[in-house]
Backbone as CSV, one residue per row, in Angstrom:
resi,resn,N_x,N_y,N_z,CA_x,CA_y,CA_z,C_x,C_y,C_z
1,UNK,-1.308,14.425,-12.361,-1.729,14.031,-11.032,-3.202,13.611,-11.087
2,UNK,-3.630,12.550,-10.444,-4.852,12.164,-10.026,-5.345,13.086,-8.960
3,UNK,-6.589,13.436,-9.237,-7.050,13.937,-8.620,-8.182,12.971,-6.868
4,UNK,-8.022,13.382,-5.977,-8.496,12.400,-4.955,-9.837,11.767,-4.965
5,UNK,-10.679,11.903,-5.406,-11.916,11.008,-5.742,-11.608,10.409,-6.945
6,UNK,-10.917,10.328,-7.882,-10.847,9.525,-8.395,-9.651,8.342,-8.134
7,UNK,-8.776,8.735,-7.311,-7.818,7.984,-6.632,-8.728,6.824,-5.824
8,UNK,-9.655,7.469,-4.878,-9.757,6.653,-4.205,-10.917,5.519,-4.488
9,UNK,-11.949,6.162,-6.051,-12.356,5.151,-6.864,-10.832,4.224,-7.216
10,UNK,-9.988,4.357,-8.096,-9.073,3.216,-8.555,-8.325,2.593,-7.451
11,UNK,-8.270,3.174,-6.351,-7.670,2.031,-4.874,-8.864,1.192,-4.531
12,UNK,-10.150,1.746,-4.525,-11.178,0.588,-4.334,-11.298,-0.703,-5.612
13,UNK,-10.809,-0.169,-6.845,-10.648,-1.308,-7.913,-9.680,-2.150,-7.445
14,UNK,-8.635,-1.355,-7.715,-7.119,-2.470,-6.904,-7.972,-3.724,-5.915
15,UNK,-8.197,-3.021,-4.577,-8.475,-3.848,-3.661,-8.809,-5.055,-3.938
16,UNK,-10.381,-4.520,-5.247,-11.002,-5.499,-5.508,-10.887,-6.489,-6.488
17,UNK,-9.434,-6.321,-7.283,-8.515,-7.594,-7.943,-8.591,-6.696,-8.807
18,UNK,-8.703,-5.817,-9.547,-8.304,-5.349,-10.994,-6.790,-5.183,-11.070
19,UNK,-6.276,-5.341,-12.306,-5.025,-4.672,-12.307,-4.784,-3.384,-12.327
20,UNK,-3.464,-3.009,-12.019,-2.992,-1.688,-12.713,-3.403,-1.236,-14.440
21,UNK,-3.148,-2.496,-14.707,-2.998,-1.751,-16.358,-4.844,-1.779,-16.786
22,UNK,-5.281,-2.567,-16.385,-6.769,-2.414,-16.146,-7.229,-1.050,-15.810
23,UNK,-6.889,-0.645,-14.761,-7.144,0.849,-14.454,-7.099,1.627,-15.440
24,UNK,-5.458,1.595,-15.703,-4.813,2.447,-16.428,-6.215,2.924,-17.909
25,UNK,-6.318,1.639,-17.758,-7.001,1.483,-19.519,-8.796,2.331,-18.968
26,UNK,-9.182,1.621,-18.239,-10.583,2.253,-17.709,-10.287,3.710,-17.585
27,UNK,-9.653,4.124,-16.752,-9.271,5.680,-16.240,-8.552,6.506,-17.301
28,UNK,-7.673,6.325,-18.186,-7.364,6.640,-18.979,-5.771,7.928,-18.752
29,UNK,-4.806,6.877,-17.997,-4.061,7.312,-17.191,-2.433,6.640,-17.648
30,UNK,-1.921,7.211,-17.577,-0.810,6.647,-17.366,-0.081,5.865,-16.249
31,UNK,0.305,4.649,-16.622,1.034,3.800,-15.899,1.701,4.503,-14.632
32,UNK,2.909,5.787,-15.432,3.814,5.765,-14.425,2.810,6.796,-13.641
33,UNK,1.626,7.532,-13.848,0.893,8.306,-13.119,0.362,7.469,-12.091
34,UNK,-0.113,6.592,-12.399,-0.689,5.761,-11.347,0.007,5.088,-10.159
35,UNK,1.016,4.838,-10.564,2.528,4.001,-9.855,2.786,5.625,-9.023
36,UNK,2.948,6.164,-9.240,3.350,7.954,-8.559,2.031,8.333,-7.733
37,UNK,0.832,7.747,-8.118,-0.313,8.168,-7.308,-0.208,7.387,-5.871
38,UNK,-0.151,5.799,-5.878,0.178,5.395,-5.342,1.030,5.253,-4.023
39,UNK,2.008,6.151,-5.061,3.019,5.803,-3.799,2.875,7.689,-2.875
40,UNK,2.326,8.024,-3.879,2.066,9.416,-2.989,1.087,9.161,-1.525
41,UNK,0.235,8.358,-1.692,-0.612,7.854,-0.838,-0.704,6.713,0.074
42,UNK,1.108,6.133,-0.220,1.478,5.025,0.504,0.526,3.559,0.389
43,UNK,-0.043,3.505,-0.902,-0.855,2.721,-1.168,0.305,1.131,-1.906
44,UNK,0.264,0.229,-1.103,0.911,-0.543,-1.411,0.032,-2.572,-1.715
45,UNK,-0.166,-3.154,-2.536,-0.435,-4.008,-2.914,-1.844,-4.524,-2.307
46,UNK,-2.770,-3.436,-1.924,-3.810,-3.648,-1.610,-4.092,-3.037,-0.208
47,UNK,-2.906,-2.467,0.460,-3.481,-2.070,1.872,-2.653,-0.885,1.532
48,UNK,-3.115,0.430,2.304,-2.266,1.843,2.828,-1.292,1.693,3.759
49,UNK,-0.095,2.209,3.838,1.110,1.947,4.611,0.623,3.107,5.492
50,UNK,0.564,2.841,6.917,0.610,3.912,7.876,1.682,4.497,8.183
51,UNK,1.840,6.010,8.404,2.732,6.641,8.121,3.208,6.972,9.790
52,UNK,4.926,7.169,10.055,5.111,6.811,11.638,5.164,8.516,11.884
């Protein structure tokens, strides 16, 4: 698991055009960790999904 400051450093990369596997490689993370961080946080292709 990612821990939340560093989550919300690699969602500010995303935003700002990096890739996933970019991350992956900077952060030193696994793919499917990141893809699972993600979606834990409803973080989807650059914006957060608001939750109903």
């Amino acid at each position: 698991m990612i821990d939340a400051e560093k989550l919300a450093t690699i969602t500010t990369a995303l935003d700002a055009g990096a890739t996933k596997a970019a991350v992956c490689r900077s952060f030193g993370i696994k793919r499917s960790t990141l893809i699972d961080s993600l979606a834990r946080i409803g973080w989807f292709a650059g914006r957060k999904v608001q939750e109903a």
